[in-house]
C-alpha positions as CSV (number, residue, x, y, z in Angstrom):
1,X,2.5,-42.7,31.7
2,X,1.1,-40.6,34.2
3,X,0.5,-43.3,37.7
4,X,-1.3,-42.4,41.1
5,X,1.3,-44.9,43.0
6,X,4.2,-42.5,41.7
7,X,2.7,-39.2,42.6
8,X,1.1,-41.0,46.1
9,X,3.1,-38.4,48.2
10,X,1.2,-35.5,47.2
11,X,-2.7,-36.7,48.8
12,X,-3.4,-36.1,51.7
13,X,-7.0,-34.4,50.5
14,X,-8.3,-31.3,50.6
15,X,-7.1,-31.0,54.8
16,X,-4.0,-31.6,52.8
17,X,-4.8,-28.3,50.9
18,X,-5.5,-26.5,53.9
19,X,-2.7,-27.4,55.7
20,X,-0.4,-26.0,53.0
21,X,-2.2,-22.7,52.6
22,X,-2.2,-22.0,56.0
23,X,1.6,-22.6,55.8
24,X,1.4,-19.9,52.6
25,X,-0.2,-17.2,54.2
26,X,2.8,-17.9,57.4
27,X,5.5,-17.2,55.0
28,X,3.7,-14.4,52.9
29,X,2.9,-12.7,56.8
30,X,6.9,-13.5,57.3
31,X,7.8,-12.1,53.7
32,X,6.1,-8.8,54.0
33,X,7.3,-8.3,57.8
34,X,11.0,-9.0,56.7
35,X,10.3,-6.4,53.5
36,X,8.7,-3.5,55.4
37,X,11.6,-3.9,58.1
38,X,14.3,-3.2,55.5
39,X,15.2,-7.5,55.9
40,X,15.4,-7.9,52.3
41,X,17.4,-10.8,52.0
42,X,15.1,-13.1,54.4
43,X,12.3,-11.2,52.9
44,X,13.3,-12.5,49.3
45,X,14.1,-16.1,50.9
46,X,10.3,-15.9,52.0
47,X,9.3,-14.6,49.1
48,X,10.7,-17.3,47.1
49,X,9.0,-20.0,49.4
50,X,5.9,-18.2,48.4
51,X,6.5,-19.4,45.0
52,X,7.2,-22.9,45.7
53,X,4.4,-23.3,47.7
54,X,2.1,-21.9,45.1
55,X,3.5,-23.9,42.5
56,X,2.3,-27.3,44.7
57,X,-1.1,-25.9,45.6
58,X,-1.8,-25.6,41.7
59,X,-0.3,-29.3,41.1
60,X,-2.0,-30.6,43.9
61,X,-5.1,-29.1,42.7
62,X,-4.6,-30.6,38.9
63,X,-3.5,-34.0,40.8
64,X,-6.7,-33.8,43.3
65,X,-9.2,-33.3,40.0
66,X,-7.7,-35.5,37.7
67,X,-7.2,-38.3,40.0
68,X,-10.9,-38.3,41.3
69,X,-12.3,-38.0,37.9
70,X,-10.4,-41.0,36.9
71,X,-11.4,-43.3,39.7
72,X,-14.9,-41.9,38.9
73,X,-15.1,-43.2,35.4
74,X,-12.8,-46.0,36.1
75,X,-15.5,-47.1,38.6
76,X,-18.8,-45.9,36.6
77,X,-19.3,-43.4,39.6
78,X,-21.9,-40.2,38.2
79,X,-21.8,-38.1,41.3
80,X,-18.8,-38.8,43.5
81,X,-14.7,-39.5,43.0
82,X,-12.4,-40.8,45.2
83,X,-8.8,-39.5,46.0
84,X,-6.0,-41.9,47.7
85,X,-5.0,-40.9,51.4
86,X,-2.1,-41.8,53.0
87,X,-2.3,-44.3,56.1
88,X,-0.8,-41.7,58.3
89,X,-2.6,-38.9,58.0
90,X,-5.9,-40.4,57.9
91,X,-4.8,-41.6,61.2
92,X,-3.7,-38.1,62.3
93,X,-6.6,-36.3,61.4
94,X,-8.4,-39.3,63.6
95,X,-6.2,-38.1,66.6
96,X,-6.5,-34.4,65.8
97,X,-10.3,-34.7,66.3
98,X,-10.2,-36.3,69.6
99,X,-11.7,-39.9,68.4
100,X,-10.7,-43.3,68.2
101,X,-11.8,-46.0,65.2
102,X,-11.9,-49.5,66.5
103,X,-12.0,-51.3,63.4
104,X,-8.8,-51.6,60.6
105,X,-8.9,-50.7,56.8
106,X,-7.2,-51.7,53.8
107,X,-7.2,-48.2,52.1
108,X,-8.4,-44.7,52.5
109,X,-10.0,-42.3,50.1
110,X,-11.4,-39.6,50.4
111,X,-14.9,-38.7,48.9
112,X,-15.2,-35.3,46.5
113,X,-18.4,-34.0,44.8
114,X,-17.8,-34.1,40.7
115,X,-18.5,-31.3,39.2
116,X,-20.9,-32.4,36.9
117,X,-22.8,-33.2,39.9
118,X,-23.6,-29.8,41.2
119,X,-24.7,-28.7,38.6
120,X,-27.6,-31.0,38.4
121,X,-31.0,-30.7,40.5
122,X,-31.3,-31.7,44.1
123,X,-33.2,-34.6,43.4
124,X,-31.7,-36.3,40.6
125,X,-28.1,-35.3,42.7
126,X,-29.2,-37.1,45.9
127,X,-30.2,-40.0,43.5
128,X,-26.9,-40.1,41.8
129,X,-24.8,-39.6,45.3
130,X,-27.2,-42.7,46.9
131,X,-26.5,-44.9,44.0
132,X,-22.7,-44.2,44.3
133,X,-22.0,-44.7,47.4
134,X,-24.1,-48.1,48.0
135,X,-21.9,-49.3,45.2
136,X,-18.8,-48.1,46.6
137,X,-20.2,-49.9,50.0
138,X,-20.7,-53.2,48.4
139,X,-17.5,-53.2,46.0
140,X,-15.1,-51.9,48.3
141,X,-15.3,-53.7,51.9
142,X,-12.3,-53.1,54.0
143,X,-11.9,-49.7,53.0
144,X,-12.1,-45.8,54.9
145,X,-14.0,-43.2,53.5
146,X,-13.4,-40.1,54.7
147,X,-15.2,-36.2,54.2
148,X,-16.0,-33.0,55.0
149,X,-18.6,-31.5,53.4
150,X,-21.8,-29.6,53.6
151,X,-24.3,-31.7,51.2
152,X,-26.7,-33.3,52.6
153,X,-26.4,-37.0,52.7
154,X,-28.4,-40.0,51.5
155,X,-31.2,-41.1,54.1
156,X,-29.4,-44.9,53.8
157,X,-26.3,-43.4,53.9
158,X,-26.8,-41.9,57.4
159,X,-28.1,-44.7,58.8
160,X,-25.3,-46.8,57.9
161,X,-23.1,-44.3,59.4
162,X,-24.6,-44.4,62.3
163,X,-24.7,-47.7,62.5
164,X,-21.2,-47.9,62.1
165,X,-20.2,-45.2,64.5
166,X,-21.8,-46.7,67.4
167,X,-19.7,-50.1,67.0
168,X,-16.8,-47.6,66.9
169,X,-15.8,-47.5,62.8
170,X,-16.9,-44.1,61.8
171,X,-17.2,-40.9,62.8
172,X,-20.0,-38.1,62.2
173,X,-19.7,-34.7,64.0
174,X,-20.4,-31.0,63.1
175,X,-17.5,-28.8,62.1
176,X,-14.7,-29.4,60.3
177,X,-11.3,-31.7,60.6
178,X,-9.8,-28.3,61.6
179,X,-10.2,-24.8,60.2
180,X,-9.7,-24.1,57.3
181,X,-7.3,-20.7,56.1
182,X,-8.9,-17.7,54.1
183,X,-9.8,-18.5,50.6
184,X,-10.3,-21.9,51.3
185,X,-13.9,-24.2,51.3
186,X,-16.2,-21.2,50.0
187,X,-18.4,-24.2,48.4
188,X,-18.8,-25.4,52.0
189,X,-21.3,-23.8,54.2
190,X,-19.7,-23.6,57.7
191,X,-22.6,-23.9,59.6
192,X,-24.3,-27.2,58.1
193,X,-20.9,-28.4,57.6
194,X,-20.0,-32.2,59.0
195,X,-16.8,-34.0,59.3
196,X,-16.7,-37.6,59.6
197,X,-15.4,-40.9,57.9
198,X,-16.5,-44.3,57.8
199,X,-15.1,-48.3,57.5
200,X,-17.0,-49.9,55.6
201,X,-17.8,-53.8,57.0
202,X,-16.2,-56.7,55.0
203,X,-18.9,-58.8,54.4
């Protein structure tokens, strides 16, 4: 029976991602270099890791999707799913980006556009994406929700964020969580992109 808990290594969300394809295009950079110098044995030993590493990206990928739609219907969400994060590298990425969260949480997701909700119009999508994430606010208090992204966010939703951020449990900033490798984000627009995440108050 397939079980997030079992497979709860594997998300660390899309930085996650970006993290292991910059570590891809370091070994294909070492694999070619050790080729072209006549190095074939460490060039095949790089090569190899190639492999491996592209092999996890496409399971990650498959895990990322599937896991998000599944807490999606799960939760009767229309525009937004939710992947697990691990503990510790929520709290890395924290410390990479030079903040500090006062407040504690209980779990971590991380927020991801559906699909489905892209393809419908602005209007009804902001709806949708409003309607999700008050009920995720009420149902899930306790909890970190992090994102990077380039949609525009509901009007209630920024407020609350801001709220939030100036008693010290979220975070709101322009740019990313760090770069991201070639190939990667090209649903993102770089410059209206924003990075953030936020605790949500236990009532």
């Amino acid at each position: 029976m397939w079980s997030i808990r079992r497979r709860r290594w594997i998300f660390m969300g899309v930085k996650g991602r970006d993290m292991l394809l910059w570590l891809f295009w370091g070994v294909t950079i070492m694999s070619l270099a050790c080729l072209l110098g006549g190095y074939v044995r460490p060039g095949y030993f790089f090569f190899a890791g190639q492999v491996i590493l592209t092999v996890i990206l496409f399971y990650w990928r498959y895990l990322t999707r599937k896991t998000a739609a599944r807490m999606s219907s799960n939760l009767g969400l229309k525009a937004v799913g939710l992947v697990p994060l691990r503990r510790g590298w929520v709290g890395f990425l924290i410390w990479l980006s030079g903040h500090r969260l006062e407040g504690r949480w209980i779990k971590a997701y991380e927020v991801h556009l559906l699909p489905r909700a892209k393809k419908t119009s602005l209007t009804l999508f902001l709806e949708e994406m409003a309607a999700d994430l008050e009920f995720l606010k009420a149902r899930m208090p306790g909890c970190l929700f992090m994102w990077e992204t380039s949609a525009p966010l509901p009007a209630s939703i920024r407020e609350y964020v801001r709220g939030q951020a100036e008693r010290g449990m979220a975070i709101w900033e322009k740019g990313q969580w760090f770069p991201g490798p070639p190939g990667a984000g090209k649903d993102i627009k770089k410059s209206k992109c924003r990075y953030g995440c936020v605790i949500v108050s236990e009532k």
